[in-house]
C-alpha positions in Angstrom: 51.8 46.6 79.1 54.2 43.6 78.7 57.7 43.7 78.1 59.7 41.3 76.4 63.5 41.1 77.6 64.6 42.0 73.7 62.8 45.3 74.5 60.1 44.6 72.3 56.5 46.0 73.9 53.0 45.7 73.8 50.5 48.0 75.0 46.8 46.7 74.6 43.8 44.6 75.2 44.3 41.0 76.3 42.0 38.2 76.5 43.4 34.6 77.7 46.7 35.6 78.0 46.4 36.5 74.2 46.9 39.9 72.2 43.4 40.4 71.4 41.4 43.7 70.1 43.3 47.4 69.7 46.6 47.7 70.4 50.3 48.8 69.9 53.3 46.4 69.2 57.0 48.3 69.4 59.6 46.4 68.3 63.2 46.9 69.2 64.5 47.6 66.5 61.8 50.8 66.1 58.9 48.8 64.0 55.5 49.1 65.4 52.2 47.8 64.5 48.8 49.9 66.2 45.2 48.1 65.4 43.7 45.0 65.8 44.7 41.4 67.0 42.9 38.0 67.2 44.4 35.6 69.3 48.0 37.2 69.1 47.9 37.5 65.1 47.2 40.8 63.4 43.7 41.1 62.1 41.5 43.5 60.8 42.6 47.2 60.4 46.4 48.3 61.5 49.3 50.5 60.5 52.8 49.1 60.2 55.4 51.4 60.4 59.0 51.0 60.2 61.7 53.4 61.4 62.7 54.6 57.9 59.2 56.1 57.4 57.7 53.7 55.5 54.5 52.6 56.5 51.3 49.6 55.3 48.0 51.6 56.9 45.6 48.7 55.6 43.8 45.5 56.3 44.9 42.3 57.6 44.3 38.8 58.1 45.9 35.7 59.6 49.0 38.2 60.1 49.3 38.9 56.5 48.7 42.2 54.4 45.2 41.3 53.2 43.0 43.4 51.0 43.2 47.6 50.2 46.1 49.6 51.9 47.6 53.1 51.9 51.5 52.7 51.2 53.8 55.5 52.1 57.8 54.9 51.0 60.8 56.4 53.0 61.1 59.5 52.5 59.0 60.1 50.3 55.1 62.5 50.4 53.8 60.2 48.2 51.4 57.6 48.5 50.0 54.8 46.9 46.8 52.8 46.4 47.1 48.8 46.8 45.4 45.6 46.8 47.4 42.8 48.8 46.6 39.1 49.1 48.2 37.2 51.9 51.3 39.0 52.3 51.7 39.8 48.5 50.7 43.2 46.6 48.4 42.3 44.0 48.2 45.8 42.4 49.1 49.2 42.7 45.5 52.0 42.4 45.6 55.4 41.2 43.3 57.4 43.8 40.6 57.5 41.2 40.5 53.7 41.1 40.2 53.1 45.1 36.6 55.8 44.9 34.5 52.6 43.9 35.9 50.0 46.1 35.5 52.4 49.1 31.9 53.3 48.6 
């Protein structure tokens, strides 16, 4: 575990003095990221919650939202179907829609 003086956290795999594989990022302010790093830079699959109960459960790359995702708003049950592209929703699914991309 490594702890910043901000209180920010990190619980996880390192490799070179790098975040690198599974794990948790807390920020002080109550954000958190859990899933994958390369070389300190979120990548692959993670969740991305923020303290108001929103949350991005999705892909990543280079740091950046990057391909299908799950998008939950604050306070709110519902969710929603995306495509994002470097940071930037594309699109927004109905759950019939997502069927044949995950397949």
């Amino acid at each position: 575990m490594k702890i910043w003086k901000e209180g920010r956290h990190f619980i996880g795999m390192w490799d070179d003095g790098q975040m690198n594989g599974y794990g948790k990022y807390v920020w002080s302010d109550g954000k958190t990221y859990e899933g994958q790093y390369l070389n300190d830079t979120k990548e692959g699959f993670g969740v991305y919650s923020w303290p108001d109960g929103r949350t991005y459960c999705g892909f990543w790359k280079d740091g950046k939202q990057h391909g299908l995702a799950e998008w939950k708003a604050s306070g709110s049950n519902q969710i929603r179907y995306g495509q994002w592209s470097e940071g930037k929703r594309l699109k927004w699914f109905n759950i019939d829609e997502t069927r044949p991309l995950q397949e």
